[in-house]
Backbone as CSV, one residue per row, in Angstrom:
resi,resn,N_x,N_y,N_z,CA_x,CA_y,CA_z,C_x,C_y,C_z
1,UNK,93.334,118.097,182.807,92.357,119.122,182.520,91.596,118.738,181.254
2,UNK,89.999,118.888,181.381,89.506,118.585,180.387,89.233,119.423,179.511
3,UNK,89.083,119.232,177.779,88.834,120.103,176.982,87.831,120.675,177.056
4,UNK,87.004,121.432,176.561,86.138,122.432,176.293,85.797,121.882,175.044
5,UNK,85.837,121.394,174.036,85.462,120.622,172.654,83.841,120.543,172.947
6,UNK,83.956,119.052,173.466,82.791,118.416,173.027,81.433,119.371,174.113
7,UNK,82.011,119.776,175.179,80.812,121.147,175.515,80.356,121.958,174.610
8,UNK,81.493,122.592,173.750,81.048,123.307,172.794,80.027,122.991,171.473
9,UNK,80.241,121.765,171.431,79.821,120.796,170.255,77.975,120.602,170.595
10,UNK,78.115,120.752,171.929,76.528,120.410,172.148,75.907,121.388,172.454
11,UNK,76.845,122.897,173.120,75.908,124.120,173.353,75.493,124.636,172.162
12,UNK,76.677,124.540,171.006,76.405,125.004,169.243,74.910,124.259,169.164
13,UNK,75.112,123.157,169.459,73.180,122.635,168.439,72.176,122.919,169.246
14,UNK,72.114,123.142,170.597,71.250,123.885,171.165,71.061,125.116,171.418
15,UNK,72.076,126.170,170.790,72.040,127.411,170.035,71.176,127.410,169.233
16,UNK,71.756,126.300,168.431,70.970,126.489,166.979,69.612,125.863,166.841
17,UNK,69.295,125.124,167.667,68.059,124.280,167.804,67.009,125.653,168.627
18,UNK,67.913,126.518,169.326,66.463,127.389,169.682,66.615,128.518,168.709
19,UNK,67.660,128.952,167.636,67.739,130.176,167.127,66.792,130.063,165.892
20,UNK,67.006,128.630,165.120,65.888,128.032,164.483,64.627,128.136,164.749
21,UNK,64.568,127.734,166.138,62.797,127.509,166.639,62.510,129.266,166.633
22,UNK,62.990,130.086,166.922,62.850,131.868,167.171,62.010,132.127,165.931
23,UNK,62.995,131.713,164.946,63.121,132.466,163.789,61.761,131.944,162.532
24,UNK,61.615,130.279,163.537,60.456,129.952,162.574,59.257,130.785,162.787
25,UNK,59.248,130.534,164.664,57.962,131.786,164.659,57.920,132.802,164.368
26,UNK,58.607,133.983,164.513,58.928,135.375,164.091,58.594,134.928,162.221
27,UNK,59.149,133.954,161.909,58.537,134.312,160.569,57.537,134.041,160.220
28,UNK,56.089,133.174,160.802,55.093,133.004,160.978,54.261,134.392,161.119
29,UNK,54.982,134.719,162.293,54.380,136.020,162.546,54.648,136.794,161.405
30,UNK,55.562,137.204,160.628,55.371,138.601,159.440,54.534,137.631,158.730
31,UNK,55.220,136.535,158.178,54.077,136.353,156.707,52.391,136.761,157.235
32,UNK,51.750,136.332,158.382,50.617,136.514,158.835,50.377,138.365,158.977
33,UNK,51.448,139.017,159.071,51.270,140.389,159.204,51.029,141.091,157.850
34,UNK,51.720,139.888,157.092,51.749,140.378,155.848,50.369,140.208,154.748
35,UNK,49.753,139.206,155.751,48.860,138.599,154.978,47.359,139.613,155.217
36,UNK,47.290,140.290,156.782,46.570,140.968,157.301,46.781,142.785,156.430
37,UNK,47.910,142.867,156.143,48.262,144.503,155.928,46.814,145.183,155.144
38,UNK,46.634,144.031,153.891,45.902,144.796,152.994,44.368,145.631,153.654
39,UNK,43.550,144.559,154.670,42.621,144.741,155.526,42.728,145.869,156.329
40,UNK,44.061,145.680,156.928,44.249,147.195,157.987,44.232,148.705,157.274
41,UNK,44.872,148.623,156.184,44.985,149.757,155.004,43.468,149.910,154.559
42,UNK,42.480,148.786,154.196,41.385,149.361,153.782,40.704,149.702,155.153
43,UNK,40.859,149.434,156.288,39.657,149.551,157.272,40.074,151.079,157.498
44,UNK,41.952,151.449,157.388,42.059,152.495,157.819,41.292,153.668,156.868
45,UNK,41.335,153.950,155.537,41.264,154.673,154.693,39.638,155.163,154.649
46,UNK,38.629,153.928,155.128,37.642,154.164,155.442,36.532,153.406,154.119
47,UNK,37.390,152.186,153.649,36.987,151.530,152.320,35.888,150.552,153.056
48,UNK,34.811,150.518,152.777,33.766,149.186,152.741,34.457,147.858,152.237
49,UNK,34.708,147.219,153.155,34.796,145.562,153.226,34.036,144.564,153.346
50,UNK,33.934,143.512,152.818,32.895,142.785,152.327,33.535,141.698,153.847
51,UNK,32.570,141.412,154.705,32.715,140.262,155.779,32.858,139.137,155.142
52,UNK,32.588,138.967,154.145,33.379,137.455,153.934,34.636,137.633,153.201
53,UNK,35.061,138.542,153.023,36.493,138.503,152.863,37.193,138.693,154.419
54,UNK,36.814,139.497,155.248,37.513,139.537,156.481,37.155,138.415,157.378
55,UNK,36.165,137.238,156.996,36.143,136.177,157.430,37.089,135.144,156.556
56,UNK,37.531,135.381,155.772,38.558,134.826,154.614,39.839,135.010,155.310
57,UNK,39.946,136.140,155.685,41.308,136.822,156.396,41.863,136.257,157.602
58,UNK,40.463,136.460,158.049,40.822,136.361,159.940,41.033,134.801,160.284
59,UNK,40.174,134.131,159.248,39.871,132.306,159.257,40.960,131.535,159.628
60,UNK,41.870,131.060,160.478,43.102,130.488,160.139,43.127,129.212,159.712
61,UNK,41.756,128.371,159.768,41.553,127.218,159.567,41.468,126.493,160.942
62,UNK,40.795,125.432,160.968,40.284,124.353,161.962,40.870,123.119,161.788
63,UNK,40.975,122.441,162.784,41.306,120.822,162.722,40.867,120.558,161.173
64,UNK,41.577,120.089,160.345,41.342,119.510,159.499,40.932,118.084,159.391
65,UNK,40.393,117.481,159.196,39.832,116.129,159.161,40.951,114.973,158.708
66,UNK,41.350,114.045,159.456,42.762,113.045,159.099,41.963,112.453,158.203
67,UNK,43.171,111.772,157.721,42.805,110.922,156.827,42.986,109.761,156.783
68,UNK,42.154,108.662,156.943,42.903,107.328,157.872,43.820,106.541,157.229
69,UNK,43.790,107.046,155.760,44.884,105.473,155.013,45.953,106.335,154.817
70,UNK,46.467,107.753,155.137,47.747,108.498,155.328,47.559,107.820,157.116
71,UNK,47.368,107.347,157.702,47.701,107.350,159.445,48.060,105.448,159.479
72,UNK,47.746,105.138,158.390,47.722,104.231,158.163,49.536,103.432,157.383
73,UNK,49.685,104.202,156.633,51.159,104.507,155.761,51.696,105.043,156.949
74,UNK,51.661,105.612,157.832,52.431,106.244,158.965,52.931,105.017,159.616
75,UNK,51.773,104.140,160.042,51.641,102.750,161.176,52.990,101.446,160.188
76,UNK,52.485,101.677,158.680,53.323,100.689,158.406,54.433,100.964,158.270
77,UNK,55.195,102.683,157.661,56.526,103.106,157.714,56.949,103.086,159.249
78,UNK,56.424,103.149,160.318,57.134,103.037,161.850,57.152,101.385,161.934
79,UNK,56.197,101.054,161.524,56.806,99.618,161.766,57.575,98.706,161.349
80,UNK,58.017,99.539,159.937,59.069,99.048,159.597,60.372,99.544,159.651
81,UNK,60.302,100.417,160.379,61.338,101.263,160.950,61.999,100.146,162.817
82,UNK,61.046,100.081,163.193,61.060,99.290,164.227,61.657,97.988,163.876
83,UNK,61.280,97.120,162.943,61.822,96.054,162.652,63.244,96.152,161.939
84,UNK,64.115,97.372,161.092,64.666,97.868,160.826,65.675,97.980,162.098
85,UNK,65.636,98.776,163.086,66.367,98.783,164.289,66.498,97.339,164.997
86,UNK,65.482,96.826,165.010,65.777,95.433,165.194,66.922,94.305,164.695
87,UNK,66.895,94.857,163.434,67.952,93.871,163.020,69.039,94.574,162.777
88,UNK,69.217,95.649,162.716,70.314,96.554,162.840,71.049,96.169,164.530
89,UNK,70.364,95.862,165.383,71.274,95.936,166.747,71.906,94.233,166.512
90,UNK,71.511,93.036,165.592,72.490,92.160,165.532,73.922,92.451,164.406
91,UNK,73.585,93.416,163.826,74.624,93.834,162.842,75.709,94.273,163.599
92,UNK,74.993,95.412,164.472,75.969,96.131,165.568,76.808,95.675,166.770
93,UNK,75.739,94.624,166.776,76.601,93.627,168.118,78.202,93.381,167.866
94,UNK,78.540,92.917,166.952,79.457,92.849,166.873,80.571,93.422,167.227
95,UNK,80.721,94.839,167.015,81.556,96.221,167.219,81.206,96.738,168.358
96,UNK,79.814,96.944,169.235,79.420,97.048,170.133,78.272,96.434,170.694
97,UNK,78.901,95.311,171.422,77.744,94.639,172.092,76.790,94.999,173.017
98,UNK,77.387,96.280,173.638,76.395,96.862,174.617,75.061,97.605,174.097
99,UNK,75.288,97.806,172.648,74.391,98.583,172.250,73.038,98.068,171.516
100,UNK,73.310,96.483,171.667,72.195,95.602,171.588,70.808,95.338,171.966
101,UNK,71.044,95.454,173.070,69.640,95.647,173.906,68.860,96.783,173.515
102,UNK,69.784,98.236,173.605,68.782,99.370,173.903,68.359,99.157,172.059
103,UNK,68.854,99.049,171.198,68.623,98.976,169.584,67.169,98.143,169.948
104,UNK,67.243,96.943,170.226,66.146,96.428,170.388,64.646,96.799,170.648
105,UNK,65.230,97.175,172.224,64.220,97.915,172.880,63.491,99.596,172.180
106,UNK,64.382,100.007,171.392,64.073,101.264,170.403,63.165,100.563,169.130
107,UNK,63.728,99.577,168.584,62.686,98.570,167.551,61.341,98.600,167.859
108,UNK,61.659,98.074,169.623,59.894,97.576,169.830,59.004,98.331,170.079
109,UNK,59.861,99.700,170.551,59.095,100.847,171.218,58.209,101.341,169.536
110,UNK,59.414,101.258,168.539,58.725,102.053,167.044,57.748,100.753,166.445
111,UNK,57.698,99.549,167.071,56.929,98.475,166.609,55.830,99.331,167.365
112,UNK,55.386,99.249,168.555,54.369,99.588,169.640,53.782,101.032,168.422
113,UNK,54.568,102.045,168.749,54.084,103.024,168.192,53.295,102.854,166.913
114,UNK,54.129,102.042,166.082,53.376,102.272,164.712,51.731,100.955,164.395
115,UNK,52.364,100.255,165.702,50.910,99.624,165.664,49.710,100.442,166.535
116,UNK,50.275,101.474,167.382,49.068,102.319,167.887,48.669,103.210,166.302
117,UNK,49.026,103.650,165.792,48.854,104.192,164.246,47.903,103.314,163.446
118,UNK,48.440,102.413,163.740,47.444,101.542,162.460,46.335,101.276,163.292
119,UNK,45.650,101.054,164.757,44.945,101.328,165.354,43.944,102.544,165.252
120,UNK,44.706,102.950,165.303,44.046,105.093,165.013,43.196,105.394,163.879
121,UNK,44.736,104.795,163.246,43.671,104.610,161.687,42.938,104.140,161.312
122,UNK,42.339,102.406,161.912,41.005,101.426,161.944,39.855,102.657,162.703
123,UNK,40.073,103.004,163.927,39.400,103.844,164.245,38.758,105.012,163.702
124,UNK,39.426,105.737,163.279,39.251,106.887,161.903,38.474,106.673,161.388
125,UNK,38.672,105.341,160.505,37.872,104.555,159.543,36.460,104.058,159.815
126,UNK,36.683,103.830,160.922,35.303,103.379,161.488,34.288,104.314,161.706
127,UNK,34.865,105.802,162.310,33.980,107.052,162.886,33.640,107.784,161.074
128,UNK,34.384,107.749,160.286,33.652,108.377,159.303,32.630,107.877,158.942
């Protein structure tokens, strides 16, 4: 008969991985309720509000504009993260040889990635 342990071990972090995710939004939501109160209190009372403050209010902000040499620091920290796993799976071979390949193949995937980044970021660079 098998234990119940390691079930438990993985329903706990996916408890907690959605009780977390709940709680971030719900708190999104008050601070934003909180941020609105003062507006609702003056519209209720019957106070004149100035539209560019309730365009101040309501504004949540837009795409902000990247910045290409932060997308750029992104491309070179993944890629050296990638090369990092890379040589980490001959360290590992040793103790577990099976786990060689996929280490690898995780290297090249964060090589790939962080050279689409530094891509993004030439691009960026180019459209401003």
């Amino acid at each position: 008969m098998t234990t119940f342990g390691p079930y438990a071990a993985v329903i706990a972090f996916w408890v907690f991985l959605a009780v977390a995710t709940v709680a971030g939004i719900i708190g999104d939501y008050k601070k934003r309720r909180m941020e609105l109160e003062p507006l609702r209190l003056a519209l209720e009372r019957g106070h004149p509000v100035d539209p560019a403050v309730v365009d101040k209010l309501l504004y949540r902000g837009g795409p902000e504009k990247l910045d290409p040499e932060l997308i750029h620091v992104g491309g070179i920290i993944t890629i050296a993260a990638g090369v990092g796993l890379g040589l980490l799976s001959y360290f590992v071979e040793p103790l577990f040889p099976q786990a060689r390949l996929p280490l690898i193949g995780l290297g090249i995937l964060a090589v790939c990635v962080g050279i689409g980044l530094l891509v993004a970021g030439r691009s960026l660079g180019k459209a401003a």
